[in-house]
N, C-alpha and C positions, 0 to 999 in steps of 0.2 A: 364410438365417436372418438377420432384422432385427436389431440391436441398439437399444436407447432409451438416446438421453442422458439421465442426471439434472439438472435443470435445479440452478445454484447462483446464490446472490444474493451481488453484487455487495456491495461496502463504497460506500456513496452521497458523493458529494461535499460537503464540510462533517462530514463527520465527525471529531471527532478519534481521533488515536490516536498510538501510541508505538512505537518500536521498540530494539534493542540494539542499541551500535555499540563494540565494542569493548569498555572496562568501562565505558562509560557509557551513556544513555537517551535515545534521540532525543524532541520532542516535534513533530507537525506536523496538518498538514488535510489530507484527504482532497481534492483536486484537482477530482481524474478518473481514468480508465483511459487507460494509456497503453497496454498490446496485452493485449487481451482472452485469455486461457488456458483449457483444457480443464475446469482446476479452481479455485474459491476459492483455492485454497493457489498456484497457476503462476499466475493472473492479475496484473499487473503494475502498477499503480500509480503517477501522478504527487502528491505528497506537496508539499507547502508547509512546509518548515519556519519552527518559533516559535522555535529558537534559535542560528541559525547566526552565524557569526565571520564574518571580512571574508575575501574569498579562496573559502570553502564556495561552490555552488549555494546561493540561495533555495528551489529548487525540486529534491527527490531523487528516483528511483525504486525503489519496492521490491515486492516479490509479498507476494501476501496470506497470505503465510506466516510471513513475517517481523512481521508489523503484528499489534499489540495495540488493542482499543477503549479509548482513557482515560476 
């Protein structure tokens, strides 16, 4: 017996979005895929953030589970 994957759509590079970090609100861009997952939500994300401090990555990773569209 076959099973069929459900295909899911990516969050596209240039996108922005937002995510929670603690009690505050990340903001960044959508990069790229840093390792592709079974689902939207486990898929994994290279993010650019718009507001990091000195010390932070430029650059975060999060699944698209975590990620809101701003």
């Amino acid at each position: 017996m076959a099973t069929t994957r459900k295909a899911f759509t990516i969050i596209p590079a240039g996108t922005s979005v937002t995510w929670h970090y603690r009690s505050a609100i990340g903001h960044g861009t959508i990069v790229g895929v840093k390792k592709m997952g079974t689902t939207a939500d486990n898929t994994m994300y290279n993010v650019r953030q718009h507001d990091y401090h000195p010390g932070e990555p430029e650059i975060v990773h999060h699944t698209g589970k975590a990620l809101s569209k701003a």
